[in-house]
N, C-alpha and C positions, 0 to 999 in steps of 0.2 A: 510241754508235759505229755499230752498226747496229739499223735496228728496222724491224721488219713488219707491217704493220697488213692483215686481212684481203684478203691478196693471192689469187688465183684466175686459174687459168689451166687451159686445154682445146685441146685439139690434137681437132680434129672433137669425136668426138664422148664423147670419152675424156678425161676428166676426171684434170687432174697434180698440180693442187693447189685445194685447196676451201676457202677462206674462214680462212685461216691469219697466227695475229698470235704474234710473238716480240720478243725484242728482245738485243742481245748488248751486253757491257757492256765498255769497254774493259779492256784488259791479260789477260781470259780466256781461254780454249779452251770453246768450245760445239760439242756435238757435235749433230750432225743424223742421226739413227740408222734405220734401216731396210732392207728388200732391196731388189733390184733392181724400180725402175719404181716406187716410193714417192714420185717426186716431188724428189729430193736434189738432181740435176743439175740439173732446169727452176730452183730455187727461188738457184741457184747464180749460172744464167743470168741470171736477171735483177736479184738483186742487185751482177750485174757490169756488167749495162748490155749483156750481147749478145743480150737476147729479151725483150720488150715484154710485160708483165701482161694478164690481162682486166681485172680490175678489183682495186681497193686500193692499198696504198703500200707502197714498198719504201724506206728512206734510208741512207744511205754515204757517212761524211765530211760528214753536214750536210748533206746535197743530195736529193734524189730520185734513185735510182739512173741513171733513165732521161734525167738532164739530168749526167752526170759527160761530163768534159771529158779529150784525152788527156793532158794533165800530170797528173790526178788519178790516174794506174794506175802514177806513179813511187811510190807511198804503197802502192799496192796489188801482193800476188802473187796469182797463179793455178795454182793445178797441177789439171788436169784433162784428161777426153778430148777437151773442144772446144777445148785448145792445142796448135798444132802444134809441129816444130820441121821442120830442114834435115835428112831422111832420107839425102843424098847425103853430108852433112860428116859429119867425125869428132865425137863423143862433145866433143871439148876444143875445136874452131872453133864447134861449135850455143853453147857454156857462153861462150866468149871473146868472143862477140860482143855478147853479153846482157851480159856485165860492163862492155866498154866502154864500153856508151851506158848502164849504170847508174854510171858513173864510179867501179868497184869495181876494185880491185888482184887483178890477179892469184894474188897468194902467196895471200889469203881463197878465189880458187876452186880454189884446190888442197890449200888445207884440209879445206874438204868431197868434193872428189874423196876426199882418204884417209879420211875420216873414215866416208864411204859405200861406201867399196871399190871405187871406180870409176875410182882413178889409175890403175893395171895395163892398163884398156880405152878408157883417152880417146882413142887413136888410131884406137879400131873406129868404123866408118860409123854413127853413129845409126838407120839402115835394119836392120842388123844386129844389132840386141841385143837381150837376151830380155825380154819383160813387166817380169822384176824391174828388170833394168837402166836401161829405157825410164823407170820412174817414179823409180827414183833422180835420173837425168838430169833428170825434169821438175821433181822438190824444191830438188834444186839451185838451178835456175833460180828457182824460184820465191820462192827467200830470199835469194840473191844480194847484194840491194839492201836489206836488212834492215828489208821492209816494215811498214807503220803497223797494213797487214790483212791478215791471209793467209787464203784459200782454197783446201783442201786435198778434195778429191773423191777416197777412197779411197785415201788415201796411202802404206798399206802393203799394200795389195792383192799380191799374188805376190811378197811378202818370206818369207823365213823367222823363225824367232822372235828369232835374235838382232839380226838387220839392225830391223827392227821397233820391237826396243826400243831403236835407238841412234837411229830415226826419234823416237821420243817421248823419250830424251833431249833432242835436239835443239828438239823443239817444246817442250816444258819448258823450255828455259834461253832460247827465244824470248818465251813467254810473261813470263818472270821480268822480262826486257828491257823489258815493256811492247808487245808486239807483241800484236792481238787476233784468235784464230786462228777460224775457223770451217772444219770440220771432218766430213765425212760419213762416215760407216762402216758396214757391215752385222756390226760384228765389235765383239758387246757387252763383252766382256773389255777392251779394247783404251778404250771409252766411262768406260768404270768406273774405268780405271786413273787416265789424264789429263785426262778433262773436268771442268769446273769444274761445267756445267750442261748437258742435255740434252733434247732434245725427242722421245720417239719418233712415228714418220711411219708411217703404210699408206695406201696408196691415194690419196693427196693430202691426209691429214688427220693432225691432229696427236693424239696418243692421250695424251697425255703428256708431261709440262715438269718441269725443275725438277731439282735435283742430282741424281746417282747415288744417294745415299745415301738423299735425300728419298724419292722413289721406290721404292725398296724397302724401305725401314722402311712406305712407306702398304702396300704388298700382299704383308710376309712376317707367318707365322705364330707371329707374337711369343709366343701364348698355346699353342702346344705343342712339344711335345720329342718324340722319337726314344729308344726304352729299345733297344740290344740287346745280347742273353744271348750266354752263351758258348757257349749248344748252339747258336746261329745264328738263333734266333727273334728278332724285335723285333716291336714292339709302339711307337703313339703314344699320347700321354698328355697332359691338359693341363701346365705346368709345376707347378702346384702338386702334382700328382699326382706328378710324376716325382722329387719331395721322396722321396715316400717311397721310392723303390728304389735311392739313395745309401747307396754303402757296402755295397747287398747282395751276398753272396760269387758267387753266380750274375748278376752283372751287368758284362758286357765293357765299355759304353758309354754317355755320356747324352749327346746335344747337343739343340739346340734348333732349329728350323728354320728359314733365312732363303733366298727364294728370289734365284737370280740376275735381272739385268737381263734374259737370254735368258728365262726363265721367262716373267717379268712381260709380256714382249715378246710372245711366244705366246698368252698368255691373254688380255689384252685384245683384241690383234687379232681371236681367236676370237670373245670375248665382240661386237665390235664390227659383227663379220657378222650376228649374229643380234638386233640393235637393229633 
């Protein structure tokens, strides 16, 4: 559905992305994980066909990204910062206009209006509405047409936790549909929860591929555990070791330690400076 082969791209003299190959599989959610300026939105761009590679290949629907045609973006959404909308109209004329040329009924966009909590302000000016709101309105739109591929660039960026998670319902029962979602986030929780498969990204390069789970089973500390005492000491121990302090009357605690996706994300990029 989509695949990357050593694409590379430099804005002067500053390097966005370096020699980077994935590949996304349809009916997934693949996350693209990193901070700000890792490269998520260049790599976005041009698997959409609005910014031109240095070098390598980019494919979407069978094609070379850079040869998609405009009937090909009725298959495709976008929700990102390089999408505009009409700042002047209301919240419901920006959504009602995108429905009609995607031959979508109305009652479906007023579905997600309540669904997002956004029926109450579809008459405010799209000029007027705060960050969270802005990207609700841009999701909307960007599912509307119940596209083949979606690209999401921060999608719950300025939500709170439960809008958030009605976002990853949503992309969830899109996914289930067969829809193949690609997904950028700097918010590893959020990776872990719903990506099928994940790439972490620093600096243009990819540090890391492959499930959530895969990934942190290769860099947590399967072989020890965490003992602690009811006086508040703890103590690490290998597991076998920590055999033996089961059941002792002086012992509050035992787990074992697995690090999060954040963890993992930290240390390698560390590790990665000093290569």
């Amino acid at each position: 559905m989509i695949k990357v082969d050593n694409l590379s791209k430099r804005f002067g003299n500053k390097i966005a992305l370096e020699d980077i190959s994935f590949d996304i599989k349809e009916g997934e959610i693949f996350g693209f994980l990193g901070p700000s300026g890792a490269g998520k939105t260049t790599t976005i761009n041009i698997l959409t066909g609005q910014l031109s590679q240095d070098s390598g290949k980019a494919y979407i629907l069978n094609k070379e990204s850079n040869q998609l045609l405009p009937s090909d973006f009725l298959n495709i959404g976008i929700m990102s910062d390089t999408v505009g909308f009409y700042g002047k109209m209301t919240v419901y004329k920006n959504l009602q206009f995108f429905a009609k040329y995607h031959n979508v009924s109305l009652d479906k966009l007023d579905v997600l209006l309540k669904e997002l909590e956004l029926f109450e302000d579809k008459d405010k000016k799209a000029e007027k509405l705060s960050t969270g709101m802005k990207q609700r309105m841009l999701l909307i739109r960007s599912i509307l047409h119940h596209p083949k591929i979606l690209f999401l660039d921060e999608p719950t960026s300025g939500l709170d936790p439960a809008l958030s998670n009605k976002v990853h319902d949503i992309l969830l029962n899109l996914k289930n549909e067969g829809t193949t979602i690609f997904l950028t986030t700097h918010d590893m929780s959020e990776a872990t929860k719903i990506c099928d498969r994940i790439s972490l990204l620093n600096s243009g390069h990819i540090l890391e591929y492959g499930s959530p789970q895969e990934i942190i089973d290769k860099y947590s500390q399967q072989d020890k555990a965490v003992i602690r005492f009811k006086n508040g000491d703890s103590i690490m121990v290998s597991q076998a070791e920590a055999a033996r302090y089961l059941g002792g009357s002086d012992v509050a605690s035992v787990h074992t330690l697995e690090n999060t996706l954040e963890d993992i994300f930290i240390k390698i990029s560390e590790d990665s400076k000093n290569v």
